[in-house]
MDAnalysis code that builds the backbone (N, CA, C; Angstrom):
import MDAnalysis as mda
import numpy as np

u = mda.Universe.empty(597, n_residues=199, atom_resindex=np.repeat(np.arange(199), 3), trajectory=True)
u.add_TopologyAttr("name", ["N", "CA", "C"] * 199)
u.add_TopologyAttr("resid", np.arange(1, 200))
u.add_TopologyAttr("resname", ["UNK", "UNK", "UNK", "UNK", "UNK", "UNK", "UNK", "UNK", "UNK", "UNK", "UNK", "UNK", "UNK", "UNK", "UNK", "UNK", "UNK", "UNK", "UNK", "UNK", "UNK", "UNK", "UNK", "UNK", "UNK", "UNK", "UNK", "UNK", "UNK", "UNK", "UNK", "UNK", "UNK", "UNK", "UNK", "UNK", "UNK", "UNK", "UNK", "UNK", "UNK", "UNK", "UNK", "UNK", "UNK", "UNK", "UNK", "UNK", "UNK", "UNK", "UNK", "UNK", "UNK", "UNK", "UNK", "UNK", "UNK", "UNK", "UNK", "UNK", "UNK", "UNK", "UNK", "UNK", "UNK", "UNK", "UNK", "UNK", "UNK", "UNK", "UNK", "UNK", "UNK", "UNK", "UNK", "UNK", "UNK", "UNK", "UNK", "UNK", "UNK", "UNK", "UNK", "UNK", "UNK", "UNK", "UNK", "UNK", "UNK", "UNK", "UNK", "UNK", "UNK", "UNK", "UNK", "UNK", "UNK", "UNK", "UNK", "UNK", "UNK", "UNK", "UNK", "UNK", "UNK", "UNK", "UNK", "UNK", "UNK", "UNK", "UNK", "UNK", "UNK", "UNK", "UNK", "UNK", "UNK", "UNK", "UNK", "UNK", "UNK", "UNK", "UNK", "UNK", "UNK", "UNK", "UNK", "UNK", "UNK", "UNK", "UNK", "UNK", "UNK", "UNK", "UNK", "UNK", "UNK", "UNK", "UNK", "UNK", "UNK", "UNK", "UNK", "UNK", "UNK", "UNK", "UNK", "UNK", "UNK", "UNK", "UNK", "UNK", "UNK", "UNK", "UNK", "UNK", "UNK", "UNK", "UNK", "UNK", "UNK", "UNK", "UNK", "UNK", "UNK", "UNK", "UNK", "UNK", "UNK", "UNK", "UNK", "UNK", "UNK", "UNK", "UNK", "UNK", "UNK", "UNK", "UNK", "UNK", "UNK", "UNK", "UNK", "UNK", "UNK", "UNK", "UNK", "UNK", "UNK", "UNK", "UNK", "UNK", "UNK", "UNK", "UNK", "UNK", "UNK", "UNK", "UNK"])
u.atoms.positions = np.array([
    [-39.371, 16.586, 19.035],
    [-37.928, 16.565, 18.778],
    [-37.450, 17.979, 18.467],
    [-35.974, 18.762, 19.074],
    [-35.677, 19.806, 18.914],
    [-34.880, 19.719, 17.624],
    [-34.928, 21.079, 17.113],
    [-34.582, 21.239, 15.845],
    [-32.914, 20.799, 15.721],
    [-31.925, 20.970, 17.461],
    [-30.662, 20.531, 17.391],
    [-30.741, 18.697, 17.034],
    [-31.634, 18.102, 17.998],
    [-32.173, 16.961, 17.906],
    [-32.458, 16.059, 16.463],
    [-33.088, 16.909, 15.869],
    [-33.380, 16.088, 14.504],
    [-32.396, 16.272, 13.345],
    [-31.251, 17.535, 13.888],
    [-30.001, 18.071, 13.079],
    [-29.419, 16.782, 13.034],
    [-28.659, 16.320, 14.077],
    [-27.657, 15.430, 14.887],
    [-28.732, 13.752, 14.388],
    [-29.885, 14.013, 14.173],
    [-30.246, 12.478, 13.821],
    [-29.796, 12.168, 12.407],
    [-30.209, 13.598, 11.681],
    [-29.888, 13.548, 10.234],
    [-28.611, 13.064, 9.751],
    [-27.822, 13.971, 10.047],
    [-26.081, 13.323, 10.040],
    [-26.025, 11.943, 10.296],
    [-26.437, 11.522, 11.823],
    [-26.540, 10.519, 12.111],
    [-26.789, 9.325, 11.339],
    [-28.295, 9.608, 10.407],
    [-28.892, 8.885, 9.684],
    [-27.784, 8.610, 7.748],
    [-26.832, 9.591, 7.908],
    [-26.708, 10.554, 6.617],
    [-25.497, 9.503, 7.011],
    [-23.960, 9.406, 7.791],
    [-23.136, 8.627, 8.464],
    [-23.619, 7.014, 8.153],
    [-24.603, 6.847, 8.488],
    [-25.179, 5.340, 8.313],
    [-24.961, 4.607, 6.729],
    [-26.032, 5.664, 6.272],
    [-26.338, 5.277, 5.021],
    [-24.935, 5.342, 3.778],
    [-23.774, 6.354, 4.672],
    [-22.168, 6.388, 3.517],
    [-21.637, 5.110, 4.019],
    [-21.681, 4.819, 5.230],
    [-21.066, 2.991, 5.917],
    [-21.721, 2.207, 5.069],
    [-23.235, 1.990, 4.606],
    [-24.106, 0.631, 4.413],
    [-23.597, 1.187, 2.901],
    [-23.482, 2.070, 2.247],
    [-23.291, 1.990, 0.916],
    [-21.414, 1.639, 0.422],
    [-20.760, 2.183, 1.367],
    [-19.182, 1.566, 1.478],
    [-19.263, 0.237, 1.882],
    [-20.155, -0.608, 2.581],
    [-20.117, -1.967, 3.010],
    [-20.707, -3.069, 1.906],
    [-21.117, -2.438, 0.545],
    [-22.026, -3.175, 0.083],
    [-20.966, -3.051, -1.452],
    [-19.956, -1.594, -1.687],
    [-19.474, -1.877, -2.566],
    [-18.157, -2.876, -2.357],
    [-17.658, -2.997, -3.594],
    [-16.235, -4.127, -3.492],
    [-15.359, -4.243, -2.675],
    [-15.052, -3.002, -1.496],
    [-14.076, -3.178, -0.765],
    [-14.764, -3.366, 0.537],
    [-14.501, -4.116, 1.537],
    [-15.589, -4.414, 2.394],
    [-14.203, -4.822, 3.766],
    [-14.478, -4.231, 4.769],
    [-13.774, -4.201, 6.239],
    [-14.249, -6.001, 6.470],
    [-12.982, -6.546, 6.699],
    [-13.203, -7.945, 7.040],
    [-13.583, -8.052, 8.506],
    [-14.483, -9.342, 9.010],
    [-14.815, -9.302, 10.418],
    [-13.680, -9.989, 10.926],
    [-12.576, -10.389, 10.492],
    [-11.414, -11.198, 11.160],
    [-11.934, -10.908, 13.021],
    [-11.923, -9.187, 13.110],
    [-11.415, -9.079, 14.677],
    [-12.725, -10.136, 15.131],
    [-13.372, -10.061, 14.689],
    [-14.449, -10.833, 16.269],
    [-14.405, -12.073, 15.521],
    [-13.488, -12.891, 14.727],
    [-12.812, -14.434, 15.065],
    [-11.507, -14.519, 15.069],
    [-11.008, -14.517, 16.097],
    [-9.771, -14.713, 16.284],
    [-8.859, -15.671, 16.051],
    [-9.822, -17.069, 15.885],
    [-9.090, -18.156, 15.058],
    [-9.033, -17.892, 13.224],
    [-9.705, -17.013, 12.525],
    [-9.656, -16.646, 11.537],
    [-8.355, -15.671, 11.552],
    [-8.134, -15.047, 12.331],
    [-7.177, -13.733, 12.131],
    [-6.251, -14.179, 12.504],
    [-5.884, -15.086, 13.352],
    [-4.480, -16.621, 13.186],
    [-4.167, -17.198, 11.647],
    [-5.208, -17.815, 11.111],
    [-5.137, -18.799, 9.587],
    [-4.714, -17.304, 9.455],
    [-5.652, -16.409, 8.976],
    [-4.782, -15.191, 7.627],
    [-3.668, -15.064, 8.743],
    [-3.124, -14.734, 9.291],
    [-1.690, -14.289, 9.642],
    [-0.722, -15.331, 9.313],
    [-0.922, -16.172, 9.584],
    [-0.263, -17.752, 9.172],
    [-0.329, -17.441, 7.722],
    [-0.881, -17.795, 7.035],
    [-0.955, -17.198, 5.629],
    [-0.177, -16.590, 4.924],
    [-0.111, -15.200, 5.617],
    [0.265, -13.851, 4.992],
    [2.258, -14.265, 5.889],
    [2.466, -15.055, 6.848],
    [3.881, -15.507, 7.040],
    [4.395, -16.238, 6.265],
    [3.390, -16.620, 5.451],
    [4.068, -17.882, 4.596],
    [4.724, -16.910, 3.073],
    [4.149, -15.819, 2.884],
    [4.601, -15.324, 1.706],
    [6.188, -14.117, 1.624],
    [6.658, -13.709, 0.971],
    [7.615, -13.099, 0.377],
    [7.169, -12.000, 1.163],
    [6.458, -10.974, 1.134],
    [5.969, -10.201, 1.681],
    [6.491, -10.193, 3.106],
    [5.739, -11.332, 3.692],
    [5.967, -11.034, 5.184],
    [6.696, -12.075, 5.878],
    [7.527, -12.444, 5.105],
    [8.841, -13.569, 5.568],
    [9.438, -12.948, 6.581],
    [9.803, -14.159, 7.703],
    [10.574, -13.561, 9.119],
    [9.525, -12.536, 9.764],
    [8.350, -12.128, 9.749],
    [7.510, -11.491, 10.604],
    [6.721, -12.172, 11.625],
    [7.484, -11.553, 12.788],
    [7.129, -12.879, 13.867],
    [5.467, -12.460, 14.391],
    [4.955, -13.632, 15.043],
    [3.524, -13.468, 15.393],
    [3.149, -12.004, 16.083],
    [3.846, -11.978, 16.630],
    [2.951, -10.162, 17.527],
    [2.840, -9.476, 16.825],
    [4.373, -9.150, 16.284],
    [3.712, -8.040, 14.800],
    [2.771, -8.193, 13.542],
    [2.448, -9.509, 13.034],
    [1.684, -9.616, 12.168],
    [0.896, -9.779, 12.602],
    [0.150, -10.028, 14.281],
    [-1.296, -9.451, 14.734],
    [-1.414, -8.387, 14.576],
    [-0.549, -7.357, 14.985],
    [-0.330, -5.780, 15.256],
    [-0.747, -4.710, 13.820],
    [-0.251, -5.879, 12.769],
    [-0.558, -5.442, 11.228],
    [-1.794, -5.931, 10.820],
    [-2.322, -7.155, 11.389],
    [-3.491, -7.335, 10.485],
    [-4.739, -6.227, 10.889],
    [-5.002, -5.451, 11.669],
    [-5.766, -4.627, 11.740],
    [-6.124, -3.259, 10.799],
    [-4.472, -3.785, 10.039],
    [-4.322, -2.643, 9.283],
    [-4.334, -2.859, 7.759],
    [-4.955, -4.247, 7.390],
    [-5.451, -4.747, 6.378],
    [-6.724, -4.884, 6.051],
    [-7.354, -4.153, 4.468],
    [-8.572, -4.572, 4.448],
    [-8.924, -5.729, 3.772],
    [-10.226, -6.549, 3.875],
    [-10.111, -7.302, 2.922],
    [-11.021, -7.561, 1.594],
    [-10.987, -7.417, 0.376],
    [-11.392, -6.901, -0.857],
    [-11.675, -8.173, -1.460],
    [-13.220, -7.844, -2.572],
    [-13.649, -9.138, -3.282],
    [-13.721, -8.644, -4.550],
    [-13.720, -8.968, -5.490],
    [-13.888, -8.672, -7.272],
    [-14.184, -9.775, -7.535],
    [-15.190, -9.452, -8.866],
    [-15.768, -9.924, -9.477],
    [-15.043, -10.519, -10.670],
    [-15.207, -12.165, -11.366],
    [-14.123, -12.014, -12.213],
    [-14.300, -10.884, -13.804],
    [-13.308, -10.394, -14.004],
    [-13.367, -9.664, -15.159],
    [-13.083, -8.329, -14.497],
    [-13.123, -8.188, -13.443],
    [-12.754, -6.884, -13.039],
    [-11.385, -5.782, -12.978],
    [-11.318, -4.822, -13.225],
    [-10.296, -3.983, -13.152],
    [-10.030, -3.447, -11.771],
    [-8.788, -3.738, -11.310],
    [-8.515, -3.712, -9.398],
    [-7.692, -2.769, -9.659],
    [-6.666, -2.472, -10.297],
    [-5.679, -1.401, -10.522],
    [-5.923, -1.158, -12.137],
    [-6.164, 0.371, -12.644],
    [-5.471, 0.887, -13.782],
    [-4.139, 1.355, -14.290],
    [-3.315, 1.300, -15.033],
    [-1.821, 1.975, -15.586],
    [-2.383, 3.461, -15.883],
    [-1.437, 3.847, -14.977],
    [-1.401, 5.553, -15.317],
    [-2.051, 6.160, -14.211],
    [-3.037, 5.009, -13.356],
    [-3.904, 6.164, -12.099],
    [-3.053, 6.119, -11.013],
    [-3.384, 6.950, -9.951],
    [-2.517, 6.868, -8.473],
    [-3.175, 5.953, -8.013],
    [-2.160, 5.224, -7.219],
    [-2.019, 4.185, -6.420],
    [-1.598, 4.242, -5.200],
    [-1.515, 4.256, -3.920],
    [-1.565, 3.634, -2.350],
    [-1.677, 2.680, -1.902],
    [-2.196, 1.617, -2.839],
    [-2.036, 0.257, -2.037],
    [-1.217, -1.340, -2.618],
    [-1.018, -1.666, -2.049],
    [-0.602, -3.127, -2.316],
    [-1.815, -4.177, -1.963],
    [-1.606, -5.493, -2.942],
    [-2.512, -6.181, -2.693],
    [-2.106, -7.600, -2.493],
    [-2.195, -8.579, -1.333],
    [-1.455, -9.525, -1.402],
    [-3.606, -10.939, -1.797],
    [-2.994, -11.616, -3.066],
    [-4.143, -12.426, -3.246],
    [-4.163, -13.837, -2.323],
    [-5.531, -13.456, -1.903],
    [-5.622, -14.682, -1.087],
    [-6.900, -15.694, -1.882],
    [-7.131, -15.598, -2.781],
    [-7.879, -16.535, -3.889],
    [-8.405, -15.740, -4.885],
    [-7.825, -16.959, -5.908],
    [-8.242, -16.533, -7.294],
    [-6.958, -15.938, -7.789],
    [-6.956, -15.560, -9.150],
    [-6.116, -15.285, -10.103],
    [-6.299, -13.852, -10.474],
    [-5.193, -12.969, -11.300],
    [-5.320, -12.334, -11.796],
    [-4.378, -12.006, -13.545],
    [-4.960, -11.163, -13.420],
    [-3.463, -11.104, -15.270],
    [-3.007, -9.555, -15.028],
    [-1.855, -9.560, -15.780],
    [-1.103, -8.174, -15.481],
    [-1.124, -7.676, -16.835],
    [-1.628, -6.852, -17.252],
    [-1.416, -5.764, -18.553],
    [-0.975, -4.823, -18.682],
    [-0.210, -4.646, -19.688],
    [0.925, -3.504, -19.556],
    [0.300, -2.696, -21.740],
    [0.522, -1.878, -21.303],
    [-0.322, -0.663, -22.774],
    [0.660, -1.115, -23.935],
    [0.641, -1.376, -24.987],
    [1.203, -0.990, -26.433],
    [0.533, -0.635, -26.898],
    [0.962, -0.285, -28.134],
    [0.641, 0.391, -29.662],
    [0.338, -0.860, -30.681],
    [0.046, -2.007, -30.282],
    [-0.372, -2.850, -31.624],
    [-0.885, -4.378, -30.294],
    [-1.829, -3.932, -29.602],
    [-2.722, -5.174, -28.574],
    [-3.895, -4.933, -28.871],
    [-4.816, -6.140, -29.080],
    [-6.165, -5.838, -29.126],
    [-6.931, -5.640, -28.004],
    [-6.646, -6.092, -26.358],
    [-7.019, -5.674, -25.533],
    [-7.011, -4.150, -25.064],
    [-7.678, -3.228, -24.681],
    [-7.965, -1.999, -24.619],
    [-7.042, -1.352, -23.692],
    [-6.589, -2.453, -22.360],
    [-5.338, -2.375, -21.655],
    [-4.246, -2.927, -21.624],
    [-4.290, -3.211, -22.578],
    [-3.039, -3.697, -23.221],
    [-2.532, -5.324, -23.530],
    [-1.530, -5.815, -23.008],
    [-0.754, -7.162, -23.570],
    [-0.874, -7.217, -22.114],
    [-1.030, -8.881, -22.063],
    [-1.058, -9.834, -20.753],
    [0.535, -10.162, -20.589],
    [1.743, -9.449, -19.128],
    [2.538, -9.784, -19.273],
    [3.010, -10.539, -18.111],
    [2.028, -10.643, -17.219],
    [1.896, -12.013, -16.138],
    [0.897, -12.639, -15.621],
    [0.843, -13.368, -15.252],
    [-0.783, -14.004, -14.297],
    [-0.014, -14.215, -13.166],
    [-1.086, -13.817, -12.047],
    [-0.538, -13.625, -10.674],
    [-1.495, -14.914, -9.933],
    [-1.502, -15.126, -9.136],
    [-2.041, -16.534, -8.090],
    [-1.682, -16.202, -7.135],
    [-2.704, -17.295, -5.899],
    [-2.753, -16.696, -4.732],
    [-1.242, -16.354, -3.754],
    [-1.126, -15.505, -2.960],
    [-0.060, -15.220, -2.513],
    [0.855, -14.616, -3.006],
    [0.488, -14.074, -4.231],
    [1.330, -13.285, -5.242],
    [1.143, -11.390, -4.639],
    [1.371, -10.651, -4.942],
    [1.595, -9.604, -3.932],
    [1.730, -8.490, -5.538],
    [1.032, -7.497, -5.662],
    [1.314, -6.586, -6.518],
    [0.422, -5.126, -6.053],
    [0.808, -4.258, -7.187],
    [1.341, -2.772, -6.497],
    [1.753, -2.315, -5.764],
    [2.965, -3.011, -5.390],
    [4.175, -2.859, -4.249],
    [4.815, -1.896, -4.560],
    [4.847, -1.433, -5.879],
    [6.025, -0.600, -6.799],
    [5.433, 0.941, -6.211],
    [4.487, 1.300, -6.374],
    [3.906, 2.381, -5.885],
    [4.031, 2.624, -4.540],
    [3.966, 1.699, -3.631],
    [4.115, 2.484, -2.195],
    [5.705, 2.852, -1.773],
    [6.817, 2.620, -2.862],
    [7.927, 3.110, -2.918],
    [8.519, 4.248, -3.485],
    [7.846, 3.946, -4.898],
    [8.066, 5.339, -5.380],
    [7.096, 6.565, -5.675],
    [5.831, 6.099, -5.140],
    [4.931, 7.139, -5.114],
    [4.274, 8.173, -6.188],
    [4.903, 6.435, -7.169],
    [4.255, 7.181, -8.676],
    [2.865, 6.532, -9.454],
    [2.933, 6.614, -10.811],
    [1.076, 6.064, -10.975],
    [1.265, 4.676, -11.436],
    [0.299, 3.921, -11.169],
    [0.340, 2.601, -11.464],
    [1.356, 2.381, -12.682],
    [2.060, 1.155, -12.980],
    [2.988, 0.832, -14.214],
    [1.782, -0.071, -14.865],
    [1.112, -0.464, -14.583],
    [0.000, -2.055, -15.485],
    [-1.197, -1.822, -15.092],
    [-1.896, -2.396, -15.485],
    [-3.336, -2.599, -15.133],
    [-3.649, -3.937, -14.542],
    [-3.994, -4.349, -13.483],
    [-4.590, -5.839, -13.131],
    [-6.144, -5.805, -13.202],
    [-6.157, -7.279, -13.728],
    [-7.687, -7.554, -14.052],
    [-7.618, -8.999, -13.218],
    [-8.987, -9.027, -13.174],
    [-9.200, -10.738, -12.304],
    [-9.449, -11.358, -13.179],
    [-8.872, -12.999, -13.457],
    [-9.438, -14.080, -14.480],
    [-10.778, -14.415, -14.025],
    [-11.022, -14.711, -12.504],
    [-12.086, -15.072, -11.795],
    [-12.120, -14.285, -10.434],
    [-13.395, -14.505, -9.986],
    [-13.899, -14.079, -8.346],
    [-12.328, -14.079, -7.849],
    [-11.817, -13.149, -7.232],
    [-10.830, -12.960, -5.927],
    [-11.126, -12.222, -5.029],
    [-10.504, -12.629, -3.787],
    [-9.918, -12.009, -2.594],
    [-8.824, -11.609, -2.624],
    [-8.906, -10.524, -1.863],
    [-7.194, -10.084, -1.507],
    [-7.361, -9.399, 0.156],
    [-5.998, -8.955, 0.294],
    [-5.871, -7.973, 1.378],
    [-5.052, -7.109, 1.051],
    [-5.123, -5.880, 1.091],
    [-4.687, -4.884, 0.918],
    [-4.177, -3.956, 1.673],
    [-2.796, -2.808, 2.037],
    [-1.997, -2.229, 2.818],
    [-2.055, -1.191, 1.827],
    [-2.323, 0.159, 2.554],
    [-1.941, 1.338, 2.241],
    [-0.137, 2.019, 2.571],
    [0.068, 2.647, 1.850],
    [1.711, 3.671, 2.423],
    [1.373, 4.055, 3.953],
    [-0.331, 4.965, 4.081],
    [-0.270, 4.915, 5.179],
    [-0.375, 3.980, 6.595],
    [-0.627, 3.047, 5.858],
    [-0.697, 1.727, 6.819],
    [0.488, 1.230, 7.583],
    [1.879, 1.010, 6.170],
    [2.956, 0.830, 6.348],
    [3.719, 1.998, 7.085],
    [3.122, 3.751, 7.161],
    [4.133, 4.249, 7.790],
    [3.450, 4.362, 9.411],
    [2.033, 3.788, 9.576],
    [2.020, 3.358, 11.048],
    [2.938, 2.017, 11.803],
    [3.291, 1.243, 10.646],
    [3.532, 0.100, 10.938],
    [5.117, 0.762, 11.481],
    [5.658, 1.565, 10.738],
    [7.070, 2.334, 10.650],
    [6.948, 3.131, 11.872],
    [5.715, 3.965, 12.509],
    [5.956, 4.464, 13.784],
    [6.196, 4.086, 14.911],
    [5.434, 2.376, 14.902],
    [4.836, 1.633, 15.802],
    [6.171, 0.564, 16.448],
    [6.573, -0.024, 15.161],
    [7.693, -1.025, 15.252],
    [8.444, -0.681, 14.018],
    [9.530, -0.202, 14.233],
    [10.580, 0.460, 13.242],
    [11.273, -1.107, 12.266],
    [11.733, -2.326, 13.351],
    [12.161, -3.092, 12.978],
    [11.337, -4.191, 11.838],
    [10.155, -4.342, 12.415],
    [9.212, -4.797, 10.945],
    [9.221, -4.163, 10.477],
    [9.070, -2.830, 9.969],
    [9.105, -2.058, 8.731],
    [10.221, -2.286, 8.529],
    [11.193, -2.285, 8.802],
    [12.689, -2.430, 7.770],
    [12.740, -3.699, 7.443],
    [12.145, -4.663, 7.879],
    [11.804, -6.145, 7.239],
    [11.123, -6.227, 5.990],
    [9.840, -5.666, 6.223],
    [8.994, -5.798, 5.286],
    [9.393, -4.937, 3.992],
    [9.978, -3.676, 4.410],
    [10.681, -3.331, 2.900],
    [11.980, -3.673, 3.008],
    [12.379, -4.739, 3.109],
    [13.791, -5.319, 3.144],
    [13.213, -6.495, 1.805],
    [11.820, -7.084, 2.465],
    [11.292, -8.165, 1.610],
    [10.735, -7.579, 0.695],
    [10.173, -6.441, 0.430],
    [9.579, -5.963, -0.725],
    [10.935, -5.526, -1.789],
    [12.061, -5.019, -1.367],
    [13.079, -5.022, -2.518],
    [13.543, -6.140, -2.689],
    [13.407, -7.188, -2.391],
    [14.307, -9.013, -2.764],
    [12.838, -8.872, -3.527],
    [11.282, -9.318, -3.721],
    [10.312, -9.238, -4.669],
    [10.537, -8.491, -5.474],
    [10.666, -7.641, -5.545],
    [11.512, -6.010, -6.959],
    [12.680, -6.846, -7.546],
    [13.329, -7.115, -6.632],
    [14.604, -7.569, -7.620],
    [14.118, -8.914, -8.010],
    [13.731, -9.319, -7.496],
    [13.830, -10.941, -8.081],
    [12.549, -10.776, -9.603],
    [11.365, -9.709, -9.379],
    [10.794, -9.687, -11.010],
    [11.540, -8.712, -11.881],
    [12.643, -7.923, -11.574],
    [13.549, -7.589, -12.418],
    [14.459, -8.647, -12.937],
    [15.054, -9.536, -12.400],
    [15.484, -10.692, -12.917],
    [14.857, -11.287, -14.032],
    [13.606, -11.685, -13.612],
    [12.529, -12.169, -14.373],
    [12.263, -11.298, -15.831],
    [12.364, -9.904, -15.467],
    [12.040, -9.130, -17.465],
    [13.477, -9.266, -17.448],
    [14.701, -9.081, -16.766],
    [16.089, -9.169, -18.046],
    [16.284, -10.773, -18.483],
    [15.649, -11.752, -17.791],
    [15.846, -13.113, -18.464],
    [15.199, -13.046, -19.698],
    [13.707, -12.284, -19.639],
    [12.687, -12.342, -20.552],
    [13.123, -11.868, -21.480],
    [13.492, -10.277, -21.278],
    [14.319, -9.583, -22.343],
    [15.293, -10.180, -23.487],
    [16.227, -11.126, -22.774],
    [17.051, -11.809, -23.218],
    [16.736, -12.630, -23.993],
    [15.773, -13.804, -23.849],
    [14.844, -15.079, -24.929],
    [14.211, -13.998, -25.669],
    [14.119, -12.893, -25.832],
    [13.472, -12.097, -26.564],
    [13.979, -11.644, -27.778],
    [15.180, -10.981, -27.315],
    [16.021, -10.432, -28.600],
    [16.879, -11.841, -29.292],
    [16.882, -13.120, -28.400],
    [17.418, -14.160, -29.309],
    [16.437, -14.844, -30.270],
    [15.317, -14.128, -30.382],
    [14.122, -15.024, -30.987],
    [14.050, -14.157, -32.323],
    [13.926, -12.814, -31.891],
    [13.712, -11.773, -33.390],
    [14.574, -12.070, -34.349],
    [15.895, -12.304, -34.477],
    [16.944, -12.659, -35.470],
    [16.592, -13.971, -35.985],
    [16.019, -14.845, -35.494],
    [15.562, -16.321, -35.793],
    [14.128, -16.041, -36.892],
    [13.707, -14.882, -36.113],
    [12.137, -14.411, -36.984],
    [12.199, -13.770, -38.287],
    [13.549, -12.765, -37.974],
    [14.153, -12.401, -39.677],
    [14.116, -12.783, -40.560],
    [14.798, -13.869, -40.263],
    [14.973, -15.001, -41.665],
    [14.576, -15.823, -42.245],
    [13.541, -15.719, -41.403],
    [12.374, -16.392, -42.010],
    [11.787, -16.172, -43.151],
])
């Protein structure tokens, strides 16, 4: 074997072994493409949610290539508050909890201020404003998800202009509608402390 020969195997060998060690940790390339009746159910799926409402079949074939699909362990930390973020994660089984930091929680990441279930869709907030996580998500149990990068979405934006203005058409009605959700919260909130006063 020439010394170019055993260069080019090395890499070769060196290439292998960064794939089998990326294939073995938590985020793992789904085989959808070589079942195609599988990559129908998830597209069907992923039409049924908020996310990808009104996304007609061609384009959500056209997108699922551009989804990976991710397993955790339960108890696991999938997003931290405060790190950078790029992706969104839409759950396709299992649960998660949303923690957000105070100054008086005994959890280390803070107060539990939602539980998410399947088809629930979070770190959406980041591929808009391109800032660091707001919460931390943890898994209650084993989940799946699928996950979209910014850069995913701005192929999706080169490719077909009109699903992208869908899909962040549907990602601000999800924004607004859990802003709804903390000023309702807000609201049963400050009517409860005056009740707690006087106690």
């Amino acid at each position: 074997m020439t010394q170019e020969a055993a260069s080019q195997r090395a890499v070769h060998t060196g290439i292998e072994s960064s794939l089998f060690s990326f294939s073995v940790a938590r985020c793992k390339m789904s085989d959808r493409s070589s079942n195609p009746e599988r990559t129908v159910q998830t597209a069907r799926f992923l039409q049924q949610q908020p996310l990808f409402g009104a996304v007609d079949d061609r384009a959500m074939l056209a997108i699922m290539p551009l989804m990976r699909e991710l397993e955790f362990a339960a108890g696991e930390v999938i997003v931290e508050e405060g790190q950078d973020g790029d992706s969104l994660f839409v759950i396709c089984s299992g649960s998660v909890e949303v923690l957000k930091a105070g100054p008086a929680t005994d959890d280390v990441f803070g107060k539990r201020i939602a539980v998410l279930k399947v088809g629930d869709v979070f770190g959406e907030m980041e591929l808009i404003d391109m800032q660091h996580r707001s919460a931390t998500v943890r898994t209650l149990e084993p989940v799946s998800a699928l996950a979209l990068t910014n850069g995913d979405l701005f192929q999706v934006y080169e490719s077909d202009l009109p699903t992208f203005a869908l899909i962040v058409l549907n990602l601000a009605r999800e924004l607004s509608r859990r802003l709804r959700n903390i000023d309702d919260l807000a609201v049963r909130s400050m009517s409860v402390q005056p009740a707690e006063e006087h106690c």
